[in-house]
C-alpha positions as CSV (number, residue, x, y, z in Angstrom):
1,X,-7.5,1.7,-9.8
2,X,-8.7,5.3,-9.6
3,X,-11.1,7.3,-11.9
4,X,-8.8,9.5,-14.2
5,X,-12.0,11.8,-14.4
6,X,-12.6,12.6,-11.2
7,X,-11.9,15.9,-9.8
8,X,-9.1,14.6,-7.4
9,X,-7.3,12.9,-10.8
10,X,-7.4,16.1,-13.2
11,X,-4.0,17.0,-12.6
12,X,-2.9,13.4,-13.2
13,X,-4.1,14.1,-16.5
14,X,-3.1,17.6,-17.1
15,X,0.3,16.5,-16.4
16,X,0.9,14.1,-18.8
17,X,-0.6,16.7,-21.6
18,X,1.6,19.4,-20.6
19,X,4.4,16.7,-21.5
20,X,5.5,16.0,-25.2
21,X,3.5,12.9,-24.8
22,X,1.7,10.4,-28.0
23,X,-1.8,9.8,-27.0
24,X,-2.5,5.7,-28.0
25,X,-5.9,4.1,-28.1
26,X,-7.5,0.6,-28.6
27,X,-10.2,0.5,-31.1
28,X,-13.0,-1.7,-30.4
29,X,-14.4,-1.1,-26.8
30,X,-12.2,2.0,-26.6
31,X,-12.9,4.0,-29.6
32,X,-15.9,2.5,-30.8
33,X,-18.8,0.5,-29.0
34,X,-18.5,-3.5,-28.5
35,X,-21.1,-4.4,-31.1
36,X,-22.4,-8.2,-31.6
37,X,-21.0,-7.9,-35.6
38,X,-17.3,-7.0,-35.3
39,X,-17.8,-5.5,-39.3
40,X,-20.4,-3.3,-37.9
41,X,-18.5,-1.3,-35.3
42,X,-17.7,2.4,-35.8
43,X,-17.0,5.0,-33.8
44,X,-20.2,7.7,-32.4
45,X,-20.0,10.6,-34.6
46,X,-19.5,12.7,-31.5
47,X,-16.4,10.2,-30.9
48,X,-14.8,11.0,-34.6
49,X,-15.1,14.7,-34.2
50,X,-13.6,15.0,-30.7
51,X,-10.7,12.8,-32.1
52,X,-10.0,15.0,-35.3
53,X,-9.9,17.6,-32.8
54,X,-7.2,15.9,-30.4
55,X,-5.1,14.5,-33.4
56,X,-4.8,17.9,-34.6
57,X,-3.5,18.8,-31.0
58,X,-1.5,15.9,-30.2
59,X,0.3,12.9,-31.7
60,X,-2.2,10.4,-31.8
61,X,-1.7,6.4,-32.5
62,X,-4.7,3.8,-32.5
63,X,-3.3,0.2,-31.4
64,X,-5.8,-2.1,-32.6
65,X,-6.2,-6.1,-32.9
66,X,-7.8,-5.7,-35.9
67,X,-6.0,-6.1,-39.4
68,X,-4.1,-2.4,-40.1
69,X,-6.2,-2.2,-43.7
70,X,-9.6,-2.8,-41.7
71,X,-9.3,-0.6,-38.8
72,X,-7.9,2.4,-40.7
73,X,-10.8,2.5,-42.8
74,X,-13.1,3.1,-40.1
75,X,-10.6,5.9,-38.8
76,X,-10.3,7.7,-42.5
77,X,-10.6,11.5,-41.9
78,X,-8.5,11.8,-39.3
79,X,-5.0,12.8,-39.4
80,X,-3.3,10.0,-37.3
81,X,0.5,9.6,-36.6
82,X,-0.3,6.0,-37.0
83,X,-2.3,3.1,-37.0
84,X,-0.9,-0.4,-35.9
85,X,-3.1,-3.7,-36.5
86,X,-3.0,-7.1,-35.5
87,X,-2.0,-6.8,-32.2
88,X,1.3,-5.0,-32.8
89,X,2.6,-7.3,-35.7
90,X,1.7,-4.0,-38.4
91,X,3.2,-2.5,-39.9
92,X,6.1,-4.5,-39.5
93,X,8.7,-5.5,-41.9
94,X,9.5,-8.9,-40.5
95,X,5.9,-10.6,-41.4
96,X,6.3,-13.2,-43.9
97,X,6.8,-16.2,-41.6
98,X,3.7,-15.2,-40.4
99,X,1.9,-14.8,-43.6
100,X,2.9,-18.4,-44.6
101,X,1.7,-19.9,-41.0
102,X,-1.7,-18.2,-39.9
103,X,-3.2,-19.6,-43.5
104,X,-2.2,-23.4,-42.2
105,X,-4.3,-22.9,-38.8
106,X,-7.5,-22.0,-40.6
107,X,-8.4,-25.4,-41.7
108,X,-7.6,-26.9,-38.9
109,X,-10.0,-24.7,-36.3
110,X,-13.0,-25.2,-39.1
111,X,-12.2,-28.9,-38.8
112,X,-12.6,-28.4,-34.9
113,X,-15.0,-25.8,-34.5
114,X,-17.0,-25.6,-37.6
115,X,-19.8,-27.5,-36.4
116,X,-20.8,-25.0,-33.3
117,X,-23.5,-22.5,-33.8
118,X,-22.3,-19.2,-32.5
119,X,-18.3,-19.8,-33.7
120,X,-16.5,-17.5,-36.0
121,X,-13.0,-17.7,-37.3
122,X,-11.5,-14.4,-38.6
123,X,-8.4,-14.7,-40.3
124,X,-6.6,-11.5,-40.3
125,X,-3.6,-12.2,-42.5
126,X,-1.5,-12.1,-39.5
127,X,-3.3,-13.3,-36.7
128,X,-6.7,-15.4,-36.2
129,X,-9.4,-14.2,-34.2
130,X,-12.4,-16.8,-32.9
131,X,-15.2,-15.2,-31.8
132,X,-18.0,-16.8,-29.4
133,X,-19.6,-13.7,-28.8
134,X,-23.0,-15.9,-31.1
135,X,-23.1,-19.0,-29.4
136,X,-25.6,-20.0,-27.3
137,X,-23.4,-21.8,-24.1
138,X,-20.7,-19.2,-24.2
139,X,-18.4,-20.9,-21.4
140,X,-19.2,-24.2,-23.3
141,X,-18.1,-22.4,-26.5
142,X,-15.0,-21.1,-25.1
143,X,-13.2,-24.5,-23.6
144,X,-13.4,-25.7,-27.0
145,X,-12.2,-22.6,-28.8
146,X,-9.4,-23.2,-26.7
147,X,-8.9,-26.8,-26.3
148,X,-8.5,-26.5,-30.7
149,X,-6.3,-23.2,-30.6
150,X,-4.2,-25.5,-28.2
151,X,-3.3,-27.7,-30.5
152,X,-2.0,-26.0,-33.2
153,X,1.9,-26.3,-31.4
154,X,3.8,-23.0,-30.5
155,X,1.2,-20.7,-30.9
156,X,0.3,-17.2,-28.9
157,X,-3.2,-17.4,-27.4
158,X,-4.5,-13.9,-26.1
159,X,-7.9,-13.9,-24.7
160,X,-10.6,-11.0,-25.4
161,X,-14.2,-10.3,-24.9
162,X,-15.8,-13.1,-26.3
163,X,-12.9,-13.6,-28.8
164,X,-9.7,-15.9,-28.6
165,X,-7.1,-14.0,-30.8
166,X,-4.1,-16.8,-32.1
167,X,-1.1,-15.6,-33.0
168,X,2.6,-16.6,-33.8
169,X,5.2,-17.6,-31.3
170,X,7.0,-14.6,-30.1
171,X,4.7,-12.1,-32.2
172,X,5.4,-8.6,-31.0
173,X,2.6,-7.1,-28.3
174,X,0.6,-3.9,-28.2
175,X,3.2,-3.0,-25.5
176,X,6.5,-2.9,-27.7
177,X,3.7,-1.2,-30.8
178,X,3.5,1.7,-28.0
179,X,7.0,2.2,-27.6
180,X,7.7,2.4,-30.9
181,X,5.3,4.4,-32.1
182,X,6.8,6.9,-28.9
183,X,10.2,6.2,-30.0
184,X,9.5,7.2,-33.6
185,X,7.7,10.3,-32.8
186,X,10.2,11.7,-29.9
187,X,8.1,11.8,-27.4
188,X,8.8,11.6,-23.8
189,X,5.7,10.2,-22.2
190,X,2.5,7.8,-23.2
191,X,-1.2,8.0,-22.1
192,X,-2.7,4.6,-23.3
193,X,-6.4,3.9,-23.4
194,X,-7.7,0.3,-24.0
195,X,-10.4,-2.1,-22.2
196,X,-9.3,-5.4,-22.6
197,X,-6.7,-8.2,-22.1
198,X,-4.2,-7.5,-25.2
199,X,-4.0,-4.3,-23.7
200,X,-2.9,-5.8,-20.3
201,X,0.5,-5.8,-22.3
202,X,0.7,-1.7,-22.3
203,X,-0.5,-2.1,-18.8
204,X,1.8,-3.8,-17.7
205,X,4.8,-1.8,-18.7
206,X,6.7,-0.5,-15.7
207,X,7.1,3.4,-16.3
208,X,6.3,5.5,-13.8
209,X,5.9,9.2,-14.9
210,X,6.1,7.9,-18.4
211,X,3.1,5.9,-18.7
212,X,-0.5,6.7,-18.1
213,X,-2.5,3.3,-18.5
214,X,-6.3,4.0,-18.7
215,X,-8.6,1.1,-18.9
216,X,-12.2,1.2,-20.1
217,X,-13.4,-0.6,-17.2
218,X,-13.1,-0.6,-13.5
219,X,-11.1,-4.0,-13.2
220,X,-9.4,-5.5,-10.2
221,X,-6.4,-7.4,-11.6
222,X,-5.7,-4.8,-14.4
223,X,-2.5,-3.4,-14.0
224,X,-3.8,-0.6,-15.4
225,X,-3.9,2.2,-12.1
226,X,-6.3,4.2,-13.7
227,X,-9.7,4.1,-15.6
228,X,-13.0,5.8,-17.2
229,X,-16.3,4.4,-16.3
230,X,-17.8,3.1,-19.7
231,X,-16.9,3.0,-23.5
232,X,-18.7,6.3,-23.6
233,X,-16.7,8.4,-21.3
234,X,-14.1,8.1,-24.3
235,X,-15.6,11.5,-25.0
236,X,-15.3,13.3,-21.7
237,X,-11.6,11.8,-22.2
238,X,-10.9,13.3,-25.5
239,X,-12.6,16.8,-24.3
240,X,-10.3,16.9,-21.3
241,X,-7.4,16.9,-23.1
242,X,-9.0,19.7,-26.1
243,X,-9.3,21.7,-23.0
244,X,-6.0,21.1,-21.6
245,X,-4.1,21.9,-25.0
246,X,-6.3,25.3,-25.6
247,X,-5.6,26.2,-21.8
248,X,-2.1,25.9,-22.7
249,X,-2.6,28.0,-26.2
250,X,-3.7,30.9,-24.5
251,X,-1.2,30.4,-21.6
252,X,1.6,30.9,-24.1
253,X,-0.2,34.0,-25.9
254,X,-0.6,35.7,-22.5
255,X,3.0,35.2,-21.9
256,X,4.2,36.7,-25.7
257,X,1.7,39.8,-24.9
């Protein structure tokens, strides 16, 4: 993996934003700060300004696993192309299978893990996420979050940070969200920013030229090949590309004069 910021990477970058290219991000440890209270996380002011500025600039898509409802209130005020929640399964037309199953596993974590200090079910509608981010013996916390997610059947377990997110058999990924979204808006090329392991599934995506994966992070076994340092370098990410698309402004008024 390489530092997209560093000097010997800006062109990397300015590439891609010289392209007719969707810029995507991840919410929570991308956008905004991990927090110990998933209800309490919100983007840095400094954060929500630089992104009205780049959505102004650029088609811009935040990917999130939370529900679409929660996340875009914490993103009102700025002019999105779109938002996607659970994990790629919003909006989606092809969700009421879903909405009938995800209610039936809810009883049966609570029977299983109700009883641990430091647990949290979320239900999402769509999806469930368990959080263990609270409990005291983490690693003794997340063997049984996942020996009871197990045995709910045909189920999809993706891990997180502190978090195991459950959701349907075959449910679409943050991966096939992204292509969409670049599909729908005609653009040619993708720079995708998340930190954790549902974004693996962008990641992952073999496109060369077309895809720029950035992970929050320095991680070896991403397949992400490039990344910023911390959660706060969102910023010097965002004001790269401000400068990129006003170098290009005045570019194309110096060639009308």
């Amino acid at each position: 993996m390489r530092d997209v910021l560093a000097r010997a990477n800006r062109d990397v970058l300015e590439r891609f934003a010289g392209t007719r290219t969707v810029l995507a991000f991840d919410f929570d440890g991308t956008l905004a700060p991990i927090v110990a209270d998933p209800d309490r996380a919100a983007m840095r002011p400094s954060t929500r300004r630089l992104l009205q500025g780049v959505a102004k600039r650029y088609p811009c898509v935040v990917i999130s696993g939370r529900a679409r409802g929660d996340v875009g209130r914490r993103l009102r005020g700025v002019a999105l192309a779109g938002v996607v929640g659970n994990h790629g399964l919003e909006p989606q037309p092809a969700t009421a299978g879903a909405r009938r199953e995800v209610p039936q596993w809810v009883p049966v974590l609570e029977r299983r893990l109700g009883g641990i200090p430091g647990v949290v079910i979320e239900d999402k509608g769509l999806s469930l996420a368990v959080h263990y981010r609270a409990a005291r013996r983490k690693k003794e916390a997340r063997a049984l979050v996942l020996d009871a997610a197990a045995g709910l059947g045909d189920v999809r377990l993706v891990g997180g940070k502190q978090v195991l997110n459950v959701l349907p058999a075959g449910a679409p990924g943050k991966g096939q969200a992204l292509e969409r979204a670049r599909t729908r808006l005609g653009c040619d090329t993708a720079v995708y920013v998340g930190d954790d392991e549902t974004d693996e599934d962008v990641f992952a995506l073999d496109q060369p030229g077309r895809l720029l994966g950035i992970r929050v992070g320095r991680r070896r076994d991403s397949a992400a090949a490039y990344f910023i340092r911390t959660q706060a370098e969102i910023d010097v990410l965002l004001r790269s590309f401000l400068a990129f698309a006003s170098s290009a402004g005045r570019a194309d008024r110096s060639r009308r004069i």
